[in-house]
HTML snippet that shows the backbone in 3Dmol.js (N, CA, C, O; Angstrom):
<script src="https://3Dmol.org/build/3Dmol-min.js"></script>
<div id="view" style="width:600px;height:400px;position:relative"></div>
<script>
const pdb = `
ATOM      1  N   UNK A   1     191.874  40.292  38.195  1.00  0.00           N
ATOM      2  CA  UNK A   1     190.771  39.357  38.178  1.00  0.00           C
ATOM      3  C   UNK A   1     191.066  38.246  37.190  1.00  0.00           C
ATOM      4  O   UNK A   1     191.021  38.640  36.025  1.00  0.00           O
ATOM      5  N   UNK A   2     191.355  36.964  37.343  1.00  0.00           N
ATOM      6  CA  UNK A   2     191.600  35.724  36.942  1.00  0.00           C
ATOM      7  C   UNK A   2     190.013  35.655  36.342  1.00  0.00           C
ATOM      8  O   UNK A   2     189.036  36.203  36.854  1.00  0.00           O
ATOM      9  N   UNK A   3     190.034  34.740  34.986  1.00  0.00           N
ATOM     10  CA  UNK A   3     188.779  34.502  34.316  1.00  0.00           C
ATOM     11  C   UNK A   3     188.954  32.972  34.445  1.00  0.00           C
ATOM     12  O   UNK A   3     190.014  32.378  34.641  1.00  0.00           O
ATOM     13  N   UNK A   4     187.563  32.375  34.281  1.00  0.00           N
ATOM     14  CA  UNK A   4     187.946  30.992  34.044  1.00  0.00           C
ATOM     15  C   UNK A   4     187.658  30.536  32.624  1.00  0.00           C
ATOM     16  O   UNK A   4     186.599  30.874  32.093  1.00  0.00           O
ATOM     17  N   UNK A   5     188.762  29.603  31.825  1.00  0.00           N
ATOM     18  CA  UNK A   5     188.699  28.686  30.901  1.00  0.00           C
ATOM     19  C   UNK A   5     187.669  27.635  30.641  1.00  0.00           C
ATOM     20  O   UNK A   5     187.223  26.813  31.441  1.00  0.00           O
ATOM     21  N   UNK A   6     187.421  27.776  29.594  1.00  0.00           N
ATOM     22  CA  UNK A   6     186.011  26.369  29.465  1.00  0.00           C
ATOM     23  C   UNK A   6     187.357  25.154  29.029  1.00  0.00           C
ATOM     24  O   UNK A   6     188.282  25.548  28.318  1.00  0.00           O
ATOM     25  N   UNK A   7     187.330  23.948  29.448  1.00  0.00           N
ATOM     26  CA  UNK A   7     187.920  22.580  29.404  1.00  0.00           C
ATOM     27  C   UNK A   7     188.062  22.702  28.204  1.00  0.00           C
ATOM     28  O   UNK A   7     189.206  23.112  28.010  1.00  0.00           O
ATOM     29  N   UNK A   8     187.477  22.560  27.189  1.00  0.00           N
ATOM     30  CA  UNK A   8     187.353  22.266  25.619  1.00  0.00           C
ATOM     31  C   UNK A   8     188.252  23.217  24.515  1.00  0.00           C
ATOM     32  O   UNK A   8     188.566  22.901  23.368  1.00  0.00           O
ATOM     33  N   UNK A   9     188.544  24.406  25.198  1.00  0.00           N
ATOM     34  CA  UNK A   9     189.366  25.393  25.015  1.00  0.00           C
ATOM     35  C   UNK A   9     190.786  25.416  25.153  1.00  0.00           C
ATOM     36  O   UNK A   9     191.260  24.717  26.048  1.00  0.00           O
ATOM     37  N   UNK A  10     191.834  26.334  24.174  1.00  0.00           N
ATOM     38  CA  UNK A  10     192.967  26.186  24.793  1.00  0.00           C
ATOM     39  C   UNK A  10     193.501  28.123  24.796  1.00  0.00           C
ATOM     40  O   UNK A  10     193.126  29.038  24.064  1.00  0.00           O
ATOM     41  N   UNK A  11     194.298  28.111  25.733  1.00  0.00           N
ATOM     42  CA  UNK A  11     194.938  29.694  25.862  1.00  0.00           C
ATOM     43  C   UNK A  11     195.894  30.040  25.239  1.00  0.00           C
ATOM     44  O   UNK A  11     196.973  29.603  25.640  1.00  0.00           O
ATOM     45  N   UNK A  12     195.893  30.850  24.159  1.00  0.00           N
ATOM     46  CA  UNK A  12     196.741  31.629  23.820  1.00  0.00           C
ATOM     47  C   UNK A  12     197.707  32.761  23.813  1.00  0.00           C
ATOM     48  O   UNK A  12     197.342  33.814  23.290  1.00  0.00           O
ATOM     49  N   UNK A  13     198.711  32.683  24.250  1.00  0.00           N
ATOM     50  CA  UNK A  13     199.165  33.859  24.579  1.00  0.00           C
ATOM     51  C   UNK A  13     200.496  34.460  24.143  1.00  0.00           C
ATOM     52  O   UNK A  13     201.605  33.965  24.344  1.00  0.00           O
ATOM     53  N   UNK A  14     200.157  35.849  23.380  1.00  0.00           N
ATOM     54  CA  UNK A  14     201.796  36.159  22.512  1.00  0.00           C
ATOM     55  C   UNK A  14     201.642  37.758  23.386  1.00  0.00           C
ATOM     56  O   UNK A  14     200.630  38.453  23.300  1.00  0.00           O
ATOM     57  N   UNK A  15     202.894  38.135  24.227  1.00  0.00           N
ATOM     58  CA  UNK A  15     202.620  39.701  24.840  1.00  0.00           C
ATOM     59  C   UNK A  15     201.801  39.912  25.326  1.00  0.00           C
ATOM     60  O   UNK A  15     201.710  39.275  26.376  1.00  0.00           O
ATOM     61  N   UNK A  16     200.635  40.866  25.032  1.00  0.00           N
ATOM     62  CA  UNK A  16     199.330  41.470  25.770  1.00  0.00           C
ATOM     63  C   UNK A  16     198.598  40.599  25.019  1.00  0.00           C
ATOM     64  O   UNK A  16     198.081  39.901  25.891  1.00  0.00           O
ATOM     65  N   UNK A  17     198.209  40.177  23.946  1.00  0.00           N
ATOM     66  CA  UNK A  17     197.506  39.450  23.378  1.00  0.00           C
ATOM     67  C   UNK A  17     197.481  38.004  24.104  1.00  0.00           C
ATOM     68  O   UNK A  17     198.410  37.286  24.474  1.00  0.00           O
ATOM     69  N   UNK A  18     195.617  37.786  24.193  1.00  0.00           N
ATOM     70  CA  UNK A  18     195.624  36.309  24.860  1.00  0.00           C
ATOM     71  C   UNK A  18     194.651  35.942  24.083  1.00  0.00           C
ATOM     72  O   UNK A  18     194.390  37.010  23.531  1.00  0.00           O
ATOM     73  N   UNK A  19     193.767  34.998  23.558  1.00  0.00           N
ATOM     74  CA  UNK A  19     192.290  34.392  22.882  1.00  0.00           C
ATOM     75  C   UNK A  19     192.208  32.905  23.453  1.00  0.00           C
ATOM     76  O   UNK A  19     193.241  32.277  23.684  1.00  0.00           O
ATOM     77  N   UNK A  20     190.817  32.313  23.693  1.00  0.00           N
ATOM     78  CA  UNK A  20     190.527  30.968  23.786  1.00  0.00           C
ATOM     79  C   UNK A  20     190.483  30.623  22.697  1.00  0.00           C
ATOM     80  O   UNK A  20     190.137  31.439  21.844  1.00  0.00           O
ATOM     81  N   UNK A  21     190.855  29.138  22.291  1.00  0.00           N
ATOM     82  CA  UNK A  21     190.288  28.830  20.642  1.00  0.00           C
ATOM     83  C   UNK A  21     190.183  27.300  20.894  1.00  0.00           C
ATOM     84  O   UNK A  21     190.548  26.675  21.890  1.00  0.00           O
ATOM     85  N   UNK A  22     189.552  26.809  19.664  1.00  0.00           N
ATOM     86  CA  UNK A  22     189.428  25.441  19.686  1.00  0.00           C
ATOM     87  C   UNK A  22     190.601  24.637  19.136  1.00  0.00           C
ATOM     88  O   UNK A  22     190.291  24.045  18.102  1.00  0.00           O
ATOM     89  N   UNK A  23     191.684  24.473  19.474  1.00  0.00           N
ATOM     90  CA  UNK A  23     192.869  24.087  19.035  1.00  0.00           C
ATOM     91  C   UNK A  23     193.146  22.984  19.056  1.00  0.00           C
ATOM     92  O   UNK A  23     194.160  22.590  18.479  1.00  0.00           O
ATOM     93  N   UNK A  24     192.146  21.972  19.876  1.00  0.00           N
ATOM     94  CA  UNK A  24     192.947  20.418  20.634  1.00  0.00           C
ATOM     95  C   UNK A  24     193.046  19.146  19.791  1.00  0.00           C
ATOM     96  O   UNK A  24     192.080  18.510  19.367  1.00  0.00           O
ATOM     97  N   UNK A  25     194.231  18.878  19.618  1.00  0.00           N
ATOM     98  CA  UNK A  25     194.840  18.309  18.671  1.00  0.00           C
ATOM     99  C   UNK A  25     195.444  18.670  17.232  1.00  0.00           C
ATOM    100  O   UNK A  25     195.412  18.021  16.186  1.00  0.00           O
ATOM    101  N   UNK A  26     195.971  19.845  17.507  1.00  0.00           N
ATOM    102  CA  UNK A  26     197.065  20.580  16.139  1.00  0.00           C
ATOM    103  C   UNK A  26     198.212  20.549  17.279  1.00  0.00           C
ATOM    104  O   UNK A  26     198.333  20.566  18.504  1.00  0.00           O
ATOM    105  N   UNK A  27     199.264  20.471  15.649  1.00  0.00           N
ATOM    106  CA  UNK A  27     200.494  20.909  16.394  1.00  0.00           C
ATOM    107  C   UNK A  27     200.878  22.406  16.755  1.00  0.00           C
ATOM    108  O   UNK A  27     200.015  23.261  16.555  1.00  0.00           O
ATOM    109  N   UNK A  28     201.883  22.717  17.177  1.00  0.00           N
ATOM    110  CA  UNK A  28     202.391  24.351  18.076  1.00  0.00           C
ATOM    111  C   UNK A  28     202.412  24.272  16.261  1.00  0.00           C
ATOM    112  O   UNK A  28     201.418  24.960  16.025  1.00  0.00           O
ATOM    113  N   UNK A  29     202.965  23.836  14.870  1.00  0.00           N
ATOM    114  CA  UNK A  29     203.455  24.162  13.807  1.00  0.00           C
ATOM    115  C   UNK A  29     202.337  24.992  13.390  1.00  0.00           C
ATOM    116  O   UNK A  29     202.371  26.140  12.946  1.00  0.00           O
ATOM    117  N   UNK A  30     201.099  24.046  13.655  1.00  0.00           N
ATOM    118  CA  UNK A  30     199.750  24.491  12.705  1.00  0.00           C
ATOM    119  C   UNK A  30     198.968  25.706  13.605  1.00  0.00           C
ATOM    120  O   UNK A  30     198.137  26.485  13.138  1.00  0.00           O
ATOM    121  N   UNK A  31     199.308  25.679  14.612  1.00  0.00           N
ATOM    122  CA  UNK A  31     198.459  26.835  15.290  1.00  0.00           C
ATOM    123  C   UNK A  31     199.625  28.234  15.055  1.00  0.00           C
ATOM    124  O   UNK A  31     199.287  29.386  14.781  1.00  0.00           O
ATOM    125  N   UNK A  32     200.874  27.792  15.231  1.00  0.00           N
ATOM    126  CA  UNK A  32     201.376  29.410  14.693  1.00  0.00           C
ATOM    127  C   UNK A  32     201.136  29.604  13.067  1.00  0.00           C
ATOM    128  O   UNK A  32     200.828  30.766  12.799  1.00  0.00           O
ATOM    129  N   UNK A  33     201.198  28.866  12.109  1.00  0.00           N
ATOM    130  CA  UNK A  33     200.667  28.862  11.207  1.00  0.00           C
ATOM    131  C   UNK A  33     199.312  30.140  11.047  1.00  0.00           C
ATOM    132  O   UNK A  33     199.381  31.135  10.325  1.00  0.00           O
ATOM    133  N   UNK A  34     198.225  29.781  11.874  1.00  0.00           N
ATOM    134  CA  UNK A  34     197.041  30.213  11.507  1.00  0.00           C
ATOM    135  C   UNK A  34     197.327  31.806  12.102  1.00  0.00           C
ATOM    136  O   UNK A  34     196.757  32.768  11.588  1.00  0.00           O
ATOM    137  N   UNK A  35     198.272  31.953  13.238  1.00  0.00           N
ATOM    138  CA  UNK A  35     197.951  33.248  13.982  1.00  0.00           C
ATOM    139  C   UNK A  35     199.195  33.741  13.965  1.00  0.00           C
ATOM    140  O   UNK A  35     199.225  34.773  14.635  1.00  0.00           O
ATOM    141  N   UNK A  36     200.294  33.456  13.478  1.00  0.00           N
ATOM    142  CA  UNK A  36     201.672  34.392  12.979  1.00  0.00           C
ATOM    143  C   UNK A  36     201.229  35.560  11.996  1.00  0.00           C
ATOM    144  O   UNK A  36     202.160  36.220  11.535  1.00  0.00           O
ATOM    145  N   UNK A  37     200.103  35.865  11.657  1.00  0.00           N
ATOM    146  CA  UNK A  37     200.132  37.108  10.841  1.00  0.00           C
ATOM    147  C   UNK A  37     199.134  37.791  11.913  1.00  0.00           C
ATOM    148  O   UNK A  37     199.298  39.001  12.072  1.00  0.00           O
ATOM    149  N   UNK A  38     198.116  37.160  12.669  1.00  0.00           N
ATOM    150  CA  UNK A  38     197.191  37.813  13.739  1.00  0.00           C
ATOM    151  C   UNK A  38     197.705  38.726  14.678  1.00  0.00           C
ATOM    152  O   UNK A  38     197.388  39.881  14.965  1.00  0.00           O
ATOM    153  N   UNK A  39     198.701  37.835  15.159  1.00  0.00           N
ATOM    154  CA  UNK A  39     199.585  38.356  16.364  1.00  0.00           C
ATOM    155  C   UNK A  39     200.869  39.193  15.887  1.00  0.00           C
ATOM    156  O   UNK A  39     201.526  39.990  16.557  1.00  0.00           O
ATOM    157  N   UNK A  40     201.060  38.786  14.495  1.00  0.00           N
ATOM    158  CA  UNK A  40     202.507  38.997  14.292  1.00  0.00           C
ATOM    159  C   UNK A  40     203.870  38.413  15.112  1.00  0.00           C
ATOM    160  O   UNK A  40     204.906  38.934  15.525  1.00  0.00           O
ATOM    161  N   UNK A  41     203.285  37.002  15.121  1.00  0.00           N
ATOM    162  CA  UNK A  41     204.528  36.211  15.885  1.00  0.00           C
ATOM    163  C   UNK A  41     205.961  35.707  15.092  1.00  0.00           C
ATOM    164  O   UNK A  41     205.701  34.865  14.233  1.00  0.00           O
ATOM    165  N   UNK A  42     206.910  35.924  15.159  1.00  0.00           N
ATOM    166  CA  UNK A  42     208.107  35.929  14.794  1.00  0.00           C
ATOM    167  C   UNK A  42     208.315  34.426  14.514  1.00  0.00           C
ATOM    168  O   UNK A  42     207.634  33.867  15.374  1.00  0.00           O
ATOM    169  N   UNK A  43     208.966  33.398  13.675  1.00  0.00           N
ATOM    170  CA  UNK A  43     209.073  32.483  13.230  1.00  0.00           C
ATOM    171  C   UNK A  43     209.922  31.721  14.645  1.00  0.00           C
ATOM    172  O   UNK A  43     209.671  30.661  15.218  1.00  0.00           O
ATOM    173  N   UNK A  44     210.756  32.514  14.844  1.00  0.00           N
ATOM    174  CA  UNK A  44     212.093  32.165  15.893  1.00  0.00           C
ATOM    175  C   UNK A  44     211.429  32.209  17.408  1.00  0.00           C
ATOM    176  O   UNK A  44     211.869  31.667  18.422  1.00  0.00           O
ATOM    177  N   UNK A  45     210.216  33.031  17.255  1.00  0.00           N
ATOM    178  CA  UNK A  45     209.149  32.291  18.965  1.00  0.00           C
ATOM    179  C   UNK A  45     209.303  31.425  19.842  1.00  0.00           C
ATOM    180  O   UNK A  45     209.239  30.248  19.489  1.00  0.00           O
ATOM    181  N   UNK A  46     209.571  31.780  21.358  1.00  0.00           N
ATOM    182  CA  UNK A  46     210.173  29.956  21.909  1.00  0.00           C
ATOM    183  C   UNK A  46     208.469  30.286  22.393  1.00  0.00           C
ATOM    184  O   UNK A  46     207.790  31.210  22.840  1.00  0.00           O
ATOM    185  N   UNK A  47     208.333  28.857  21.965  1.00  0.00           N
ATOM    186  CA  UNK A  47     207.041  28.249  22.273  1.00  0.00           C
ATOM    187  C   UNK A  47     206.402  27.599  23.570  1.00  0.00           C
ATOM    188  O   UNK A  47     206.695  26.423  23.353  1.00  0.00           O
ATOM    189  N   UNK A  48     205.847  27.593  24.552  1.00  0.00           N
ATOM    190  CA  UNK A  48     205.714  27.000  25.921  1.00  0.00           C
ATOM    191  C   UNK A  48     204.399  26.441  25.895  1.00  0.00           C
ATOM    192  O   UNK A  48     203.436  27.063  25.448  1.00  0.00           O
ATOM    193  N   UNK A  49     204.330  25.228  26.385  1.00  0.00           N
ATOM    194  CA  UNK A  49     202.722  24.539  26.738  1.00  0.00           C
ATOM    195  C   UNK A  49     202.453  24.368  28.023  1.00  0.00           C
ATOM    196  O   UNK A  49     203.003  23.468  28.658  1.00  0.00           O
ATOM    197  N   UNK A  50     201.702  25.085  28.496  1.00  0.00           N
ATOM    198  CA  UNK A  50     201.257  24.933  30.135  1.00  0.00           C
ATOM    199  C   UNK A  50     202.870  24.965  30.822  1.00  0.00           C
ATOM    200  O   UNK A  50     203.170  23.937  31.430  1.00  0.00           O
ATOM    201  N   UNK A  51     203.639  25.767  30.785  1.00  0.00           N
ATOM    202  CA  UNK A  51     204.926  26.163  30.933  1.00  0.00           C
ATOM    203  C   UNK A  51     206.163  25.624  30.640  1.00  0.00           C
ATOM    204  O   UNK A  51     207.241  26.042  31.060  1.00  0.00           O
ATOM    205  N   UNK A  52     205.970  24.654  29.885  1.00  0.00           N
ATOM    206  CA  UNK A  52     207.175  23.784  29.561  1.00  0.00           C
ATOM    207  C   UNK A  52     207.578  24.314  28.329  1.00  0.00           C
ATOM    208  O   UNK A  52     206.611  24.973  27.947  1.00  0.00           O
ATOM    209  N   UNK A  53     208.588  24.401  27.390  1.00  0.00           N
ATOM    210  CA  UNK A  53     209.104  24.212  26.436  1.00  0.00           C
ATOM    211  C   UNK A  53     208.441  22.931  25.594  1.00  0.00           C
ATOM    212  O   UNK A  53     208.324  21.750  25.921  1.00  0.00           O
ATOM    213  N   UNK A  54     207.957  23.815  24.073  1.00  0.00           N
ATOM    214  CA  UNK A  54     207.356  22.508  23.195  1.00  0.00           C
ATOM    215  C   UNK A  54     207.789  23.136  22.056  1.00  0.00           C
ATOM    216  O   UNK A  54     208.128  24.279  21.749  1.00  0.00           O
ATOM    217  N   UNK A  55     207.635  21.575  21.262  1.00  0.00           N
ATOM    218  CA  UNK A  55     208.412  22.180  20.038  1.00  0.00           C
ATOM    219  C   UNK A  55     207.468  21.767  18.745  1.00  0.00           C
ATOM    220  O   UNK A  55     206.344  21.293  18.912  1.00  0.00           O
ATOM    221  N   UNK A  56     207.953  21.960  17.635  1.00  0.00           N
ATOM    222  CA  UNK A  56     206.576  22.399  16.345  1.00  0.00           C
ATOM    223  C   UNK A  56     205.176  21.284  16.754  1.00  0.00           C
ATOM    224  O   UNK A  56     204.000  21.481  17.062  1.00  0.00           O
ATOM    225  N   UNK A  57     205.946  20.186  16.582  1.00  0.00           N
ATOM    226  CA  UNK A  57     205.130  18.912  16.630  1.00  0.00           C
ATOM    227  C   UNK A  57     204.593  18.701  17.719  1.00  0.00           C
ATOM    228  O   UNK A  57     204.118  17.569  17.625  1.00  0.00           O
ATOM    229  N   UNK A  58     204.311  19.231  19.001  1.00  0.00           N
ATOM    230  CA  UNK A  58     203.748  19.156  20.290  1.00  0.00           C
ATOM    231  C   UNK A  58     202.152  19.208  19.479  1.00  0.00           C
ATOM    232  O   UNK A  58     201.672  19.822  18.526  1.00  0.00           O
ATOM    233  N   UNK A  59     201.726  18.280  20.381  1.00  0.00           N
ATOM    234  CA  UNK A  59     199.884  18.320  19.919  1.00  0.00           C
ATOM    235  C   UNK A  59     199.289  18.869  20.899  1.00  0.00           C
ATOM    236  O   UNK A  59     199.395  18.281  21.975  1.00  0.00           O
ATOM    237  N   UNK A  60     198.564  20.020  20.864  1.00  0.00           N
ATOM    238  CA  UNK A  60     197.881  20.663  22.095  1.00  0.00           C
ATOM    239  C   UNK A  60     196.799  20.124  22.514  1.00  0.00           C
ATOM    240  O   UNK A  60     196.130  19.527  21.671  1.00  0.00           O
ATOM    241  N   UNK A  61     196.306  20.173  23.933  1.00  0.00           N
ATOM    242  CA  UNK A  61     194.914  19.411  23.996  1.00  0.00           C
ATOM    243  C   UNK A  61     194.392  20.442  24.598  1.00  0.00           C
ATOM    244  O   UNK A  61     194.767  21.608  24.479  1.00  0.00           O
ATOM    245  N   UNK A  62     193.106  19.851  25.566  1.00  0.00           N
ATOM    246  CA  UNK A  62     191.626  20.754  25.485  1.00  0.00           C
ATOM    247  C   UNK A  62     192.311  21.283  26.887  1.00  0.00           C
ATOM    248  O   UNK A  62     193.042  20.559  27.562  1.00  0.00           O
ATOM    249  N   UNK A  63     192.052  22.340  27.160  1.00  0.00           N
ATOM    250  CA  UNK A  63     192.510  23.025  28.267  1.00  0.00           C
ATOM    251  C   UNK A  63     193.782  23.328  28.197  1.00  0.00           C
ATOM    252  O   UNK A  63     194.072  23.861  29.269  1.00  0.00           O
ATOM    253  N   UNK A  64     194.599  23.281  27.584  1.00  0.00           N
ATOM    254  CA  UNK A  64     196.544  23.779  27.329  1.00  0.00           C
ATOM    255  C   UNK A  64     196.123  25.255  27.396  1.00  0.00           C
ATOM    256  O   UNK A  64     195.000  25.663  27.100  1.00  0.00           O
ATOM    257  N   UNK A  65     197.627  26.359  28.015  1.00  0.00           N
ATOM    258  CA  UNK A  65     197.850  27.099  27.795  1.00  0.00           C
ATOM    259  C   UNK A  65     198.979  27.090  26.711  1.00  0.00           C
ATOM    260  O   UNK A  65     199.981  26.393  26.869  1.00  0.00           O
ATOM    261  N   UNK A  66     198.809  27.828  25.675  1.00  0.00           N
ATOM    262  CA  UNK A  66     200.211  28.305  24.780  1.00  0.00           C
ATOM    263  C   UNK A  66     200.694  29.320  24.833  1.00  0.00           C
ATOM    264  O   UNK A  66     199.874  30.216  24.638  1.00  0.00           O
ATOM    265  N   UNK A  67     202.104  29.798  25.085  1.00  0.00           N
ATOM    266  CA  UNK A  67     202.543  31.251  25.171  1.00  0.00           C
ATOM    267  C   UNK A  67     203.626  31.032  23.978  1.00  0.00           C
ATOM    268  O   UNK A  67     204.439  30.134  23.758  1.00  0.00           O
ATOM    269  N   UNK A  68     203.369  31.950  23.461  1.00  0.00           N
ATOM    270  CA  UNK A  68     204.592  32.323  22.723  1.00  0.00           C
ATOM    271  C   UNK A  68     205.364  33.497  22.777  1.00  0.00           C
ATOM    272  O   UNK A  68     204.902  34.622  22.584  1.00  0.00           O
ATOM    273  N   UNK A  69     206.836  33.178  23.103  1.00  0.00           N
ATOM    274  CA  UNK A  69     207.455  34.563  23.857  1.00  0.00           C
ATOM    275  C   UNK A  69     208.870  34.942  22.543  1.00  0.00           C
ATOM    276  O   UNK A  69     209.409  34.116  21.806  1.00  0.00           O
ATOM    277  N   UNK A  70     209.153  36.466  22.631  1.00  0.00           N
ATOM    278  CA  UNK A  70     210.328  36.979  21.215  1.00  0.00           C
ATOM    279  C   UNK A  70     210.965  37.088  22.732  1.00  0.00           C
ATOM    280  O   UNK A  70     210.659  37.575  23.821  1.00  0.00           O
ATOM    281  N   UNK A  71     212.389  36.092  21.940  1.00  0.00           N
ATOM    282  CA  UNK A  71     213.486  36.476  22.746  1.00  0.00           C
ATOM    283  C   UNK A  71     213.663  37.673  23.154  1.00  0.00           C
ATOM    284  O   UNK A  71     213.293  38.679  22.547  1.00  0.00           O
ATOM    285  N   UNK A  72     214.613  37.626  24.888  1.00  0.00           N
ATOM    286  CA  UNK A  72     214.880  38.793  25.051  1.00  0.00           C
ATOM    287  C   UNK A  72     215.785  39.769  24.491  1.00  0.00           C
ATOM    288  O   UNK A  72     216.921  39.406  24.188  1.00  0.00           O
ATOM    289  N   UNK A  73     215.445  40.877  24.331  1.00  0.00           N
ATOM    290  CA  UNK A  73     216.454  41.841  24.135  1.00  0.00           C
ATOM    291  C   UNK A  73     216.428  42.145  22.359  1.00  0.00           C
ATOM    292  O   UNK A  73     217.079  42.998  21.756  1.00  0.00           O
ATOM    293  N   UNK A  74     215.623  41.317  21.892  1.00  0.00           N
ATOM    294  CA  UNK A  74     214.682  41.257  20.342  1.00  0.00           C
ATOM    295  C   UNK A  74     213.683  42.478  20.383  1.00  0.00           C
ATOM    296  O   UNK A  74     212.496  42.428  20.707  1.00  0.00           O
ATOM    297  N   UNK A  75     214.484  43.707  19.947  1.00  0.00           N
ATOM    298  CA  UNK A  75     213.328  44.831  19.404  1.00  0.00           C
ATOM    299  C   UNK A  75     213.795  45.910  18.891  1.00  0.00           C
ATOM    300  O   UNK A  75     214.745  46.600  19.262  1.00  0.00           O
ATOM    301  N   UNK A  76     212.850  46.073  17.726  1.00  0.00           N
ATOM    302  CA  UNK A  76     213.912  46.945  16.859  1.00  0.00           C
ATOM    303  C   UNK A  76     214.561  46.560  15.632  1.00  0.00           C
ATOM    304  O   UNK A  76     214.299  45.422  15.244  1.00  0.00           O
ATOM    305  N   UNK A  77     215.565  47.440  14.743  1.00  0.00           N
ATOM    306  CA  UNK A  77     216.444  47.630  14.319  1.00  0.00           C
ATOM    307  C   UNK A  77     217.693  47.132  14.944  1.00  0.00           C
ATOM    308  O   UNK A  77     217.848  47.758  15.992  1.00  0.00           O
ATOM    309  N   UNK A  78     218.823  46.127  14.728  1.00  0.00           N
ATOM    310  CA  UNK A  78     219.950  45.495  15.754  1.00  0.00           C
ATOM    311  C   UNK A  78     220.624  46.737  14.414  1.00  0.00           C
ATOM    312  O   UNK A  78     220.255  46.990  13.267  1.00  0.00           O
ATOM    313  N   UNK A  79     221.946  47.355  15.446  1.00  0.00           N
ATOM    314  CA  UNK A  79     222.625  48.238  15.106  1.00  0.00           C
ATOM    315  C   UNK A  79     224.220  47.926  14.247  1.00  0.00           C
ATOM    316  O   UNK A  79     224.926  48.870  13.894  1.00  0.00           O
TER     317      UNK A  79
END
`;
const viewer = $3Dmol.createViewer("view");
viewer.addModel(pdb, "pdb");
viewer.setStyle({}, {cartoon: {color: "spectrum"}});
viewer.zoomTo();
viewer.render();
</script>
């Protein structure tokens, strides 16, 4: 079941974790900022806006999705 987004909102998404928030107009810098200890998002995060690749300084607006994804094959102890 798909939910719908209010316009004014933007999507967050790190793994299973998703939240709406009021984000529009920070950069990807300042919003991992606030939720890298929430989520526990990894510094090295590739960052995506409404599916593209963005980078610190991207300014999010009202309705953006953000995903932030840990490289693959990143888990664990590396041996």
């Amino acid at each position: 079941m798909q939910t719908m987004q209010a316009a004014e909102t933007t999507k967050v998404i790190y793994g299973v974790n998703e939240l709406e928030l009021d984000l529009a107009g920070k950069t990807v810098r300042e919003i991992w900022k606030v939720l890298e200890q929430v989520f526990n998002i990894p510094r090295d995060a590739v960052v995506t806006v409404n599916g593209s690749r963005a980078d610190d300084d991207s300014v999010v607006r009202p309705g953006d999705e953000i995903e932030f994804q840990k490289a693959a094959g990143v888990k664990g102890q590396s041996i």
